[in-house]
VOPAGU-2260 file (C-alpha; in pm, 1 decimal, decimal comma):
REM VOPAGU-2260
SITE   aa  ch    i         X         Y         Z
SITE  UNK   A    0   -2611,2    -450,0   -3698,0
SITE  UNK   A    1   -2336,0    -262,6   -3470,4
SITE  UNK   A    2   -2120,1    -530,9   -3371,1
SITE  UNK   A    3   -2140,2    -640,5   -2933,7
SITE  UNK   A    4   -1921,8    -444,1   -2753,2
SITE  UNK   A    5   -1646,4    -684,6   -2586,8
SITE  UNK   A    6   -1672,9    -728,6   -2205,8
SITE  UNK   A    7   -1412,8    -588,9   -1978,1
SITE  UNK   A    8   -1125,5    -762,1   -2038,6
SITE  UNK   A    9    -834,2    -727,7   -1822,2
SITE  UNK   A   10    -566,4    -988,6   -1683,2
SITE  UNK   A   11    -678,8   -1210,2   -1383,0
SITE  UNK   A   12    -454,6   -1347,4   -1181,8
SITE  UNK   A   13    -523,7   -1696,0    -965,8
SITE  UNK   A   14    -317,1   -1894,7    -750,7
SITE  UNK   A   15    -358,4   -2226,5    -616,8
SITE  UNK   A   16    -218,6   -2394,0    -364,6
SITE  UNK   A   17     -87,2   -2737,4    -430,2
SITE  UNK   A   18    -148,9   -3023,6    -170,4
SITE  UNK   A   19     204,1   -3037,7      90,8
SITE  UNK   A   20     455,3   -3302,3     -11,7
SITE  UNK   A   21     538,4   -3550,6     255,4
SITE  UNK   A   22     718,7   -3390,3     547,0
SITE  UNK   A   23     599,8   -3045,4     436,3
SITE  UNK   A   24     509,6   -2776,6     704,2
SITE  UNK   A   25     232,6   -2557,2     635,5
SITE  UNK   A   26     305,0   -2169,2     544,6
SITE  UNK   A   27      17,7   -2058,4     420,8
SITE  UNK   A   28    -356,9   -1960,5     498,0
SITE  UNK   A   29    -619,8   -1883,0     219,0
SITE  UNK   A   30    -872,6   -1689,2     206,8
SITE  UNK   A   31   -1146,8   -1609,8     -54,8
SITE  UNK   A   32    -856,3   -1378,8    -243,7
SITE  UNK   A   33    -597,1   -1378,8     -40,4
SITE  UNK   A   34    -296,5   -1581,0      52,0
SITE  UNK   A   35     -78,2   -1549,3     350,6
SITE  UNK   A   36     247,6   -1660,2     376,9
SITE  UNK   A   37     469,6   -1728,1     692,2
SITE  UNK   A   38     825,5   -1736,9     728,8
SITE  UNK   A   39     995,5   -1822,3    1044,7
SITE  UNK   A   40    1106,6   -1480,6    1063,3
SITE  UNK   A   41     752,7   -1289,0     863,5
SITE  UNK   A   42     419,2   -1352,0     731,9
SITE  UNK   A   43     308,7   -1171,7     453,5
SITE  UNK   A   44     -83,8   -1143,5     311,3
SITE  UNK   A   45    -116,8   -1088,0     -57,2
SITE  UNK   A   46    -431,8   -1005,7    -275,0
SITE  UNK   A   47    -542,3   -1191,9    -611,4
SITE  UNK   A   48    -848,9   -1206,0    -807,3
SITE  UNK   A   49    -895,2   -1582,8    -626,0
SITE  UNK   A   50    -689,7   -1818,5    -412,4
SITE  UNK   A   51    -756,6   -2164,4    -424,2
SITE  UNK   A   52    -633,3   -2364,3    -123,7
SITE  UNK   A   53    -478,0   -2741,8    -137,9
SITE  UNK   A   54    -864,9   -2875,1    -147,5
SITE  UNK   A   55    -974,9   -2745,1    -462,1
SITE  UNK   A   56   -1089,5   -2990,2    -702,5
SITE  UNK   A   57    -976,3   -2954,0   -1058,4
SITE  UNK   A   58   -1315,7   -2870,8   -1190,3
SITE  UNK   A   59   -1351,2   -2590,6    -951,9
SITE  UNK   A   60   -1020,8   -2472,9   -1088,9
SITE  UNK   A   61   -1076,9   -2474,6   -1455,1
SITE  UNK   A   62   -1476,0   -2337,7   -1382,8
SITE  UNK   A   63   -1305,1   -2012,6   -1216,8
SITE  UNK   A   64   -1016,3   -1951,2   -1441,8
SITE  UNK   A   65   -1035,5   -2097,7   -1751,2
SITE  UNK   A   66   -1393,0   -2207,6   -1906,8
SITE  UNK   A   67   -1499,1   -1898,2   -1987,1
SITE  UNK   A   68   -1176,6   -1840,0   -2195,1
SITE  UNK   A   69   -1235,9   -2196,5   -2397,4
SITE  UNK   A   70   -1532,5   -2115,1   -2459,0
SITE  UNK   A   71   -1448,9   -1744,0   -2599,6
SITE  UNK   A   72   -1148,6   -1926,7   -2840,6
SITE  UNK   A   73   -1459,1   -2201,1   -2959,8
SITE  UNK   A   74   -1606,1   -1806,7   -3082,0
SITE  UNK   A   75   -1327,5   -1744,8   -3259,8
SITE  UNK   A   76   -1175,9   -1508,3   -2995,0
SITE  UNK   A   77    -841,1   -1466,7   -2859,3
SITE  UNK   A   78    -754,2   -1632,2   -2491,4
SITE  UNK   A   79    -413,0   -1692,5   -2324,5
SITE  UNK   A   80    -360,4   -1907,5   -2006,6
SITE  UNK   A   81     -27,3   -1894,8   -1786,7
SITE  UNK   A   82     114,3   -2103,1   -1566,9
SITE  UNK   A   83     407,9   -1919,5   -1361,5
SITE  UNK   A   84     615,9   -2069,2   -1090,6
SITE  UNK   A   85     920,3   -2214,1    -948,3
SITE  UNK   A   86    1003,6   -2595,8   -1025,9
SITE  UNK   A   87     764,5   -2824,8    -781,3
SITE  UNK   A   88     543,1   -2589,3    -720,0
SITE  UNK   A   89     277,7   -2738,7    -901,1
SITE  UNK   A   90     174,7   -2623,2   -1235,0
SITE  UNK   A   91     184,8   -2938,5   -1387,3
SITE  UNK   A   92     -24,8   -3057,6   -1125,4
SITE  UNK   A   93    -265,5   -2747,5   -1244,5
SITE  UNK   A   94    -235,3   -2771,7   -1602,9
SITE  UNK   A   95    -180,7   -3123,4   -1659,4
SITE  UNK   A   96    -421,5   -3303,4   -1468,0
């Protein structure tokens, strides 16, 4: 039997927005894929393949980025997951939880 063909793979990128330390002032707005920043000077709107905002549950998190890509290593197939970011921004929060 010809072996499946492999679905489209390509690199997705998500970002999540971590819950504002005390003090904090909002800079950002989310939207389905996008993020917008604000600067007191700017504001900025960048695209991704999915934004989550400060309200995203954990579950929600791993059942958009990274369940399908456990499940494809339990197959015996290849999966990387990344966490990028400046200190405090919350990956650990992400990762680790």
């Amino acid at each position: 039997a010809p072996e499946e063909a492999a679905p489209r793979e390509r690199v997705r990128v998500a970002v999540r927005v971590r819950p504002l330390t005390e003090g904090a002032k909002r800079a950002t707005a989310c939207a389905k894929n996008k993020l917008r920043l604000k600067t007191a000077h700017d504001e900025k709107t960048f695209k991704f393949d999915v934004v989550f905002d400060e309200a995203a549950t954990q579950d929600r998190v791993y059942a958009h980025t990274a369940q399908k890509l456990v499940e494809r290593v339990f197959d015996g197939r290849n999966a990387t997951i990344m966490a990028y970011g400046q200190t405090g921004s919350g990956k650990t929060y992400t990762m680790g939880e």
